[in-house]
N, C-alpha and C positions, 0 to 999 in steps of 0.2 A: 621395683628394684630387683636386677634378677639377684636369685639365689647364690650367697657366699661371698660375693662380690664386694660387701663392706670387708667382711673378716679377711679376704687378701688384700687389700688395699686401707688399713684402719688409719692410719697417718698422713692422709693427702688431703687437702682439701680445694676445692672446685671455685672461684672465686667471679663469676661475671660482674661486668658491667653494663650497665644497662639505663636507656634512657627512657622516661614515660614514651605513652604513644600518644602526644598530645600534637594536633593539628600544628604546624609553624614551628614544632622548635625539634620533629625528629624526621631523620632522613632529610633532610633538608636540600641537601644534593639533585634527589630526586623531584623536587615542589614541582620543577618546571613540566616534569614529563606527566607524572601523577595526580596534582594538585596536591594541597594540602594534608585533605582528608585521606588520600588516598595513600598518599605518602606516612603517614598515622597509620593507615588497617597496616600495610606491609609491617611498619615494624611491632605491629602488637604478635602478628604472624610469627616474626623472628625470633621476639621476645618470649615466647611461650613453645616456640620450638626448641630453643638452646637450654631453656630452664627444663623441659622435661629430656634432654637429650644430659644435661648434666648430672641430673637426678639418676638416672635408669645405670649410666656410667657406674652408680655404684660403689665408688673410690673413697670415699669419706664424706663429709659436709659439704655442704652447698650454699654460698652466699649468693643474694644477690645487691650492687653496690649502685642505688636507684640514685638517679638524674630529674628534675630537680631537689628530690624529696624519695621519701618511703610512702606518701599518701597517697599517689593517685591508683585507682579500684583496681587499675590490670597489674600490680604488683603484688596487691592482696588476692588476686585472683591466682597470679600461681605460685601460692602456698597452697591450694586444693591438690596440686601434684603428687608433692612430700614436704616432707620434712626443708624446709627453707628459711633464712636470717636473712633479713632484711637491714640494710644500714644505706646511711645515706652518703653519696660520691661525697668527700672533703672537694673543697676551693681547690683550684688549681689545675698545671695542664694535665695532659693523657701520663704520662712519666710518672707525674707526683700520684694521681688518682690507683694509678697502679701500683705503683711500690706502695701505697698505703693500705691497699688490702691485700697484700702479702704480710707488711710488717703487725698488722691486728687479726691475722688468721692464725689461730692455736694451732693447728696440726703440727706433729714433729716432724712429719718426713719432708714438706712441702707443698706447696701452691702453686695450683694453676688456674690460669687468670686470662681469661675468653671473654670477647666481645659478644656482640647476639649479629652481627652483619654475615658469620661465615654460616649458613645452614650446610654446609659438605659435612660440619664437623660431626663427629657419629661417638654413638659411647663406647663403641672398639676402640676409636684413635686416644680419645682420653685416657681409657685403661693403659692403651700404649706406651701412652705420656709419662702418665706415674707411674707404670714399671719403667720406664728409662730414667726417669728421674730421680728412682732412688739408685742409680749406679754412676748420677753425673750430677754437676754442680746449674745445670740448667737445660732445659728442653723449649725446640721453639719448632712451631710450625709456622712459615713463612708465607705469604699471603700473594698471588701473582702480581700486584701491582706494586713490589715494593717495601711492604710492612709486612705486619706477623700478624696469625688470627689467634694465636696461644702462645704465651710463654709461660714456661713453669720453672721456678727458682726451690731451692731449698731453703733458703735464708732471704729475705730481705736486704738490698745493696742497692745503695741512692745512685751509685755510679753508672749501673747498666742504662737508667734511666735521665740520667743530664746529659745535656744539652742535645737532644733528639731532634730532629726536623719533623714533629708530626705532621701526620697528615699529608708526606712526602712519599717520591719512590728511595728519598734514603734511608726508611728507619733500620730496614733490616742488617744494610750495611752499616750502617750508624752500630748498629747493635751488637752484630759479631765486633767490631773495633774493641764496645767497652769490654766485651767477655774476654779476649784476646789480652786486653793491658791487665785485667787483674787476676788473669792467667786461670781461669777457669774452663772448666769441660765440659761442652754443653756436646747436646747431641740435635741437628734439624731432620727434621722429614721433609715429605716433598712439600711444595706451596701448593695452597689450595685459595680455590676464589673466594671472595666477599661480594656482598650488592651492596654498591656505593654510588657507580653510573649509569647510565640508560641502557650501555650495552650489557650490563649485568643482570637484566631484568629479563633478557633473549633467551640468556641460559638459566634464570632461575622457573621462568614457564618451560623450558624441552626439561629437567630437571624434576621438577615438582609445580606439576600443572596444574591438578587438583585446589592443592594449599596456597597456591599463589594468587590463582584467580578467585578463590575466595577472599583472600587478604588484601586485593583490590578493588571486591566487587564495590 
Protein backbone atom coordinates (compact mmCIF):
# COMPACT_ATOMS: atom_id res chain seq x y z
CA UNK A 1 0.00 0.00 0.00
CA UNK A 2 1.64 3.07 -1.03
CA UNK A 3 2.58 5.55 1.59
CA UNK A 4 -0.42 7.88 3.23
CA UNK A 5 -2.87 6.85 0.87
CA UNK A 6 -5.20 5.39 3.76
CA UNK A 7 -4.96 8.67 5.89
CA UNK A 8 -6.25 10.65 2.54
CA UNK A 9 -8.82 8.67 1.78
CA UNK A 10 -10.00 6.97 5.49
CA UNK A 11 -13.85 6.93 4.63
CA UNK A 12 -14.12 5.02 1.28
CA UNK A 13 -14.29 1.66 0.87
CA UNK A 14 -13.49 -0.64 -2.21
CA UNK A 15 -16.24 -3.30 -2.49
CA UNK A 16 -15.50 -6.11 -5.55
CA UNK A 17 -17.42 -8.75 -6.76
CA UNK A 18 -16.19 -11.58 -7.60
CA UNK A 19 -16.79 -15.05 -8.83
CA UNK A 20 -14.59 -18.40 -7.96
CA UNK A 21 -12.36 -19.50 -10.78
CA UNK A 22 -14.12 -22.64 -11.06
CA UNK A 23 -14.26 -24.57 -14.48
CA UNK A 24 -18.07 -24.09 -16.04
CA UNK A 25 -19.54 -21.51 -14.03
CA UNK A 26 -16.94 -18.37 -14.70
CA UNK A 27 -16.48 -16.50 -17.72
CA UNK A 28 -18.67 -18.51 -19.23
CA UNK A 29 -19.05 -16.23 -22.41
CA UNK A 30 -15.74 -17.20 -23.10
CA UNK A 31 -16.05 -21.54 -22.70
CA UNK A 32 -16.46 -21.60 -26.47
CA UNK A 33 -13.20 -19.86 -27.48
CA UNK A 34 -11.08 -21.01 -24.20
CA UNK A 35 -12.59 -24.08 -23.05
CA UNK A 36 -13.53 -24.42 -19.67
CA UNK A 37 -10.37 -24.51 -17.91
CA UNK A 38 -9.10 -22.04 -19.65
CA UNK A 39 -11.86 -19.72 -19.18
CA UNK A 40 -11.15 -20.57 -15.16
CA UNK A 41 -7.00 -19.58 -15.41
CA UNK A 42 -8.36 -16.09 -17.10
CA UNK A 43 -10.53 -15.16 -14.35
CA UNK A 44 -8.24 -16.37 -11.39
CA UNK A 45 -5.83 -13.86 -13.50
CA UNK A 46 -8.51 -11.13 -13.24
CA UNK A 47 -9.40 -11.92 -9.88
CA UNK A 48 -6.13 -11.36 -8.23
CA UNK A 49 -5.47 -8.57 -10.44
CA UNK A 50 -8.32 -6.29 -9.36
CA UNK A 51 -7.96 -7.50 -5.57
CA UNK A 52 -4.27 -6.40 -5.64
CA UNK A 53 -5.14 -3.23 -7.79
CA UNK A 54 -7.78 -2.45 -5.08
CA UNK A 55 -5.69 -3.05 -2.21
CA UNK A 56 -2.56 -0.80 -3.48
CA UNK A 57 -5.40 2.05 -4.32
CA UNK A 58 -4.98 2.61 -0.70
CA UNK A 59 -8.63 4.36 -0.26
CA UNK A 60 -9.95 2.48 2.72
CA UNK A 61 -11.13 -1.29 3.13
CA UNK A 62 -11.46 -3.71 0.76
CA UNK A 63 -14.15 -6.36 0.37
CA UNK A 64 -14.32 -9.07 -1.64
CA UNK A 65 -18.21 -10.16 -2.38
CA UNK A 66 -17.40 -14.17 -3.53
CA UNK A 67 -19.71 -16.25 -5.87
CA UNK A 68 -20.78 -19.07 -5.00
CA UNK A 69 -19.33 -18.93 -1.52
CA UNK A 70 -16.17 -17.58 0.53
CA UNK A 71 -14.56 -21.20 0.34
CA UNK A 72 -13.06 -21.79 -2.74
CA UNK A 73 -8.77 -21.58 -2.07
CA UNK A 74 -8.30 -18.56 -4.72
CA UNK A 75 -10.25 -16.21 -2.42
CA UNK A 76 -8.31 -17.29 0.56
CA UNK A 77 -5.38 -16.86 -1.62
CA UNK A 78 -5.86 -13.19 -2.03
CA UNK A 79 -6.05 -12.34 1.58
CA UNK A 80 -1.95 -13.04 1.15
CA UNK A 81 -2.14 -9.45 -0.61
CA UNK A 82 -3.55 -7.38 2.40
CA UNK A 83 -5.64 -6.84 4.47
CA UNK A 84 -9.18 -8.21 2.86
CA UNK A 85 -13.33 -9.30 4.14
CA UNK A 86 -14.51 -11.76 2.65
CA UNK A 87 -18.41 -12.12 2.45
CA UNK A 88 -20.48 -14.11 0.53
CA UNK A 89 -22.60 -12.43 -2.95
CA UNK A 90 -26.56 -12.44 -1.20
CA UNK A 91 -29.36 -14.28 -3.78
CA UNK A 92 -30.23 -12.17 -6.38
CA UNK A 93 -29.67 -10.19 -9.64
CA UNK A 94 -26.26 -7.85 -10.38
CA UNK A 95 -28.61 -4.50 -9.00
CA UNK A 96 -29.57 -6.28 -5.65
CA UNK A 97 -25.75 -8.00 -5.19
CA UNK A 98 -24.57 -4.59 -5.62
CA UNK A 99 -26.69 -2.21 -3.55
CA UNK A 100 -26.05 -5.01 -1.00
CA UNK A 101 -22.57 -4.33 -0.58
CA UNK A 102 -22.73 -0.78 -0.36
CA UNK A 103 -25.63 -0.86 2.06
CA UNK A 104 -23.25 -3.47 4.61
CA UNK A 105 -20.08 -1.37 3.88
CA UNK A 106 -19.30 0.83 7.14
CA UNK A 107 -17.35 3.53 5.60
CA UNK A 108 -18.75 7.20 5.98
CA UNK A 109 -17.76 8.66 2.89
CA UNK A 110 -18.76 5.89 0.39
CA UNK A 111 -18.44 2.89 -1.79
CA UNK A 112 -17.09 1.81 -4.62
CA UNK A 113 -18.10 -1.40 -6.13
CA UNK A 114 -15.89 -3.10 -9.19
CA UNK A 115 -16.27 -6.06 -10.92
CA UNK A 116 -12.72 -8.22 -11.60
CA UNK A 117 -13.70 -8.29 -15.82
CA UNK A 118 -12.22 -4.54 -16.21
CA UNK A 119 -8.13 -4.92 -15.70
CA UNK A 120 -7.65 -1.13 -17.37
CA UNK A 121 -8.77 -0.31 -13.86
CA UNK A 122 -5.53 1.16 -12.11
CA UNK A 123 -5.23 2.39 -8.34
CA UNK A 124 -4.94 6.18 -9.85
CA UNK A 125 -8.47 5.81 -11.27
CA UNK A 126 -9.79 4.52 -8.01
CA UNK A 127 -8.11 7.16 -5.86
CA UNK A 128 -9.89 9.48 -8.57
CA UNK A 129 -13.10 7.99 -7.88
CA UNK A 130 -13.09 8.55 -4.25
CA UNK A 131 -11.73 12.03 -4.49
CA UNK A 132 -14.80 12.76 -6.86
CA UNK A 133 -16.88 11.09 -4.79
CA UNK A 134 -16.68 12.89 -1.89
CA UNK A 135 -17.92 16.13 -3.82
CA UNK A 136 -20.79 14.12 -5.72
CA UNK A 137 -23.71 11.96 -4.72
CA UNK A 138 -22.20 9.22 -7.17
CA UNK A 139 -19.20 8.39 -9.48
CA UNK A 140 -19.31 5.93 -12.52
CA UNK A 141 -16.87 4.69 -14.92
CA UNK A 142 -18.77 3.35 -17.94
CA UNK A 143 -17.69 0.34 -19.70
CA UNK A 144 -17.52 0.49 -23.76
CA UNK A 145 -20.08 -1.97 -24.37
CA UNK A 146 -22.73 -0.33 -22.65
CA UNK A 147 -22.50 -0.93 -18.74
CA UNK A 148 -20.24 0.46 -15.95
CA UNK A 149 -16.92 -1.14 -14.64
CA UNK A 150 -17.32 1.14 -11.29
CA UNK A 151 -19.91 2.73 -9.70
CA UNK A 152 -19.47 4.55 -6.42
CA UNK A 153 -22.44 5.89 -4.34
CA UNK A 154 -22.20 7.55 -0.94
CA UNK A 155 -25.28 5.99 0.50
CA UNK A 156 -26.96 3.00 -0.58
CA UNK A 157 -30.47 3.68 -3.03
CA UNK A 158 -32.51 0.51 -4.15
CA UNK A 159 -33.59 2.91 -7.09
CA UNK A 160 -30.28 3.38 -9.06
CA UNK A 161 -30.39 -0.19 -9.24
CA UNK A 162 -34.26 -1.40 -10.32
CA UNK A 163 -35.26 -2.56 -12.86
CA UNK A 164 -31.78 -2.50 -14.86
CA UNK A 165 -31.36 -4.52 -18.13
CA UNK A 166 -28.22 -6.38 -17.01
CA UNK A 167 -25.98 -7.75 -18.93
CA UNK A 168 -27.34 -5.13 -21.78
CA UNK A 169 -25.86 -2.21 -23.73
CA UNK A 170 -28.59 -0.39 -21.69
CA UNK A 171 -27.34 -0.35 -18.13
CA UNK A 172 -25.46 2.63 -18.34
CA UNK A 173 -28.27 4.62 -19.89
CA UNK A 174 -30.67 2.77 -17.61
CA UNK A 175 -28.39 4.21 -14.90
CA UNK A 176 -27.91 7.96 -15.62
CA UNK A 177 -32.12 7.86 -15.91
CA UNK A 178 -32.21 6.56 -12.16
CA UNK A 179 -29.61 9.34 -11.05
CA UNK A 180 -31.37 11.83 -13.08
CA UNK A 181 -35.19 11.15 -11.40
CA UNK A 182 -33.81 11.25 -7.95
CA UNK A 183 -31.81 14.22 -8.78
CA UNK A 184 -28.52 13.34 -7.89
CA UNK A 185 -24.78 14.46 -8.92
CA UNK A 186 -22.84 11.96 -10.11
CA UNK A 187 -19.82 12.66 -11.97
CA UNK A 188 -18.67 9.74 -15.29
CA UNK A 189 -15.17 9.35 -16.71
CA UNK A 190 -14.34 8.07 -19.90
CA UNK A 191 -15.50 4.21 -20.60
CA UNK A 192 -13.02 1.73 -20.32
CA UNK A 193 -13.22 -2.05 -21.70
CA UNK A 194 -14.03 -5.19 -19.91
CA UNK A 195 -13.14 -9.18 -21.32
CA UNK A 196 -16.55 -10.58 -21.69
CA UNK A 197 -16.17 -11.52 -25.74
CA UNK A 198 -13.58 -13.14 -28.01
CA UNK A 199 -12.80 -9.82 -29.26
CA UNK A 200 -11.78 -8.78 -25.92
CA UNK A 201 -9.14 -11.28 -25.56
CA UNK A 202 -7.23 -9.25 -29.00
CA UNK A 203 -6.78 -6.57 -26.77
CA UNK A 204 -6.33 -7.98 -23.43
CA UNK A 205 -2.85 -9.95 -25.05
CA UNK A 206 -1.59 -6.41 -27.13
CA UNK A 207 -2.34 -5.03 -23.52
CA UNK A 208 -0.93 -7.39 -20.97
CA UNK A 209 0.74 -10.13 -22.86
CA UNK A 210 2.75 -11.58 -20.32
CA UNK A 211 -0.33 -12.06 -17.59
CA UNK A 212 -2.65 -13.12 -20.16
CA UNK A 213 -0.85 -15.91 -21.63
CA UNK A 214 -0.01 -17.17 -18.54
CA UNK A 215 -3.69 -17.14 -17.39
CA UNK A 216 -4.43 -19.21 -20.33
CA UNK A 217 -1.51 -21.20 -20.48
Amino acid sequence: MPPGKTERHPGFGVAILAKAPLAGFAKTRLIPHLGAEGAASLQRWLLQRTVRTALSAGIGPVTLWCAPDTTHHDFAMCRAFGPLALHRQPDGDLGYRMLAAIAETTTPAGTLVIGTDCPALTPALLRLAANTLAGHDAVVVPAEDGGYVLIGMRQAAPRVFDAVDWSTGHVMAQTRARLAEMDWRWQEFAPLWDVDRDEDLVRLDACFPASADKARA
